[in-house]
Phi, psi and omega in degrees: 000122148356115176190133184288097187261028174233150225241176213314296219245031149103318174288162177259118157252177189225134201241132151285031189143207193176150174282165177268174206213144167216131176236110161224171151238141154272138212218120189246131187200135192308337183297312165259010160298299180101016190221157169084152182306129168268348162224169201308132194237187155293135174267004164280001161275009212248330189286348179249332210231157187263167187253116159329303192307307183300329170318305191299324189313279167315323172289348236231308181251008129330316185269007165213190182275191174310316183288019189067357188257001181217100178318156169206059181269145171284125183111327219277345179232029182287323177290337224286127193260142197264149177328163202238162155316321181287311160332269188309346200267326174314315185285330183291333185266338187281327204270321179276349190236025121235161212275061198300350157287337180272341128002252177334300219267357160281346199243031176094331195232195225239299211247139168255161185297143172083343212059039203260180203307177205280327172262010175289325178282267193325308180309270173357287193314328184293314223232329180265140177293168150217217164195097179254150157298054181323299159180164198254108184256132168195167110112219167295218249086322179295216183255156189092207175234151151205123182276095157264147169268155180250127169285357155248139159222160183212133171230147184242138203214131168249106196273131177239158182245162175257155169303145359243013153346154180221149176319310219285309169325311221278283154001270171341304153324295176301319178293344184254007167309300195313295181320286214268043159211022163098012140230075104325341166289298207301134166311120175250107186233120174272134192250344182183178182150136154247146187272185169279163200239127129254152164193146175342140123350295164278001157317110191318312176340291167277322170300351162298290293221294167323318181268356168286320213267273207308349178272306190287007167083023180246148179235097192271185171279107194283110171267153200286304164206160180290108170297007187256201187226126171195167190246084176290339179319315198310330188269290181328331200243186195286142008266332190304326151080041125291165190313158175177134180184174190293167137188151162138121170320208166088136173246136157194179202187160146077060161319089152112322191266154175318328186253345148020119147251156140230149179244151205297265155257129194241130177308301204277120204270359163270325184258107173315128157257180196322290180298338148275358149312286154348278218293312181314329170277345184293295185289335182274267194345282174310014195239311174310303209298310205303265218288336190283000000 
């Protein structure tokens, strides 16, 4: 898969794999509730009439802990395979050779969860399922104010997985968490979704991928997995069982976000623009055929 892996100053990691993913909503309403307004009230009706929102509200925080970081829908991380030795030794290494302030100051933020260390924060990215909070739709949204009770509300919620979770497992989990704690009314409509992907070290793929970046004067960093998602199952998994993974010179950030980059032409003679991008993928191909 196409992909800008090199970061501000150049260096590479080579991601082993990837989490697996479920995008869905939960869509909470008086209508299937059977409680609560079936269309929009007066909010002054709220000292009387029960709230959708708030319903979604309380199902929303079932599903994790108080502080919102560690899911507990029941069953749902039970396959979840815990780090290998080989794992941690990647990661213990990953941790001394990048640059976790620049880490923070690409993605914005101060705190890793708990504050804990810069490699603990790595193992976490690797290894724990989760559950976020894409965005939360209900009611009014505009400027000002309008006091309505809203008879609908929705939250778009993303689950990412670990080997060996599976999409279809997890979906399953959640819908029957929800039931035993009492909403079963919430809508569960799932929209996309994948299993996690792995492959070998030693896998032709990736030693192709290494040795172009090390023919370019990059030596990368080898990761267990990518914590974002794409459906590499498809190659990895039954029936082809084949090798899958990123390559490709190039910087870009904020993936997914309003200011989303890729750069063009780059100043910096370690970080590749567009066209030595290109010409790297050029170079991978020849490099599969040489070794394959």
């Amino acid at each position: 898969m196409p992909f800008a892996a090199q970061d501000p100053t150049g260096d590479v990691t080579v991601y082993l794999g990837a989490k697996g993913v479920v995008e869905l909503e939960l869509v909470s309403s008086g209508a299937r509730w059977g409680r609560g307004p079936k269309k929009d009230l007066h909010s002054s009706n709220k000292a009387r009439v029960d709230s959708p929102a708030w319903h979604l509200v309380e199902a929303l925080a079932c599903l994790v802990s108080p502080d919102g970081n560690d899911p507990i829908i029941e069953g749902y991380a039970a396959k979840a395979r815990p780090l290998s030795a080989a794992d941690k030794k990647l990661i213990a290494e990953a941790a001394r050779r990048l640059n976790e302030a620049e880490a923070k100051k690409l993605m914005g933020v101060d705190h890793w969860i708990h504050d804990v260390s810069w490699q603990e924060s790595l193992e976490m990215l690797v290894a724990r399922p989760t559950v976020n909070i894409e965005g939360l739709v209900g009611g009014y949204t505009g400027p000002g104010g309008k006091t309505i009770l809203p008879a609908r509300a929705v939250a778009k919620i993303d689950m990412r997985l670990v080997p060996d979770m599976t999409a279809a497992e997890a979906l399953a989990a959640l819908k029957a968490h929800l039931a035993k704690k009492g909403f079963a009314d919430i809508e569960v409509n799932m929209s996309g979704g994948y299993d996690p992907t792995t492959t070998s070290a030693n896998s032709s793929i990736i030693t192709a991928a290494v040795a172009v970046y090390k023919k370019n004067g990059i030596d990368p960093v080898l990761f267990p997995r990518l914590a974002g998602s794409w459906p590499g199952y498809i190659f990895t998994g039954d029936p082809l069982r084949l090798p899958a993974g990123h390559f490709g010179m190039g910087h870009g950030n904020g993936a997914h976000a309003p200011d989303e980059y890729y750069l063009i032409e780059s100043t910096n003679p370690k970080v590749a623009g567009m066209d030595d991008a290109v010409r790297s993928h050029v170079e991978f191909m020849y490099e599969v055929a040489r070794t394959g």
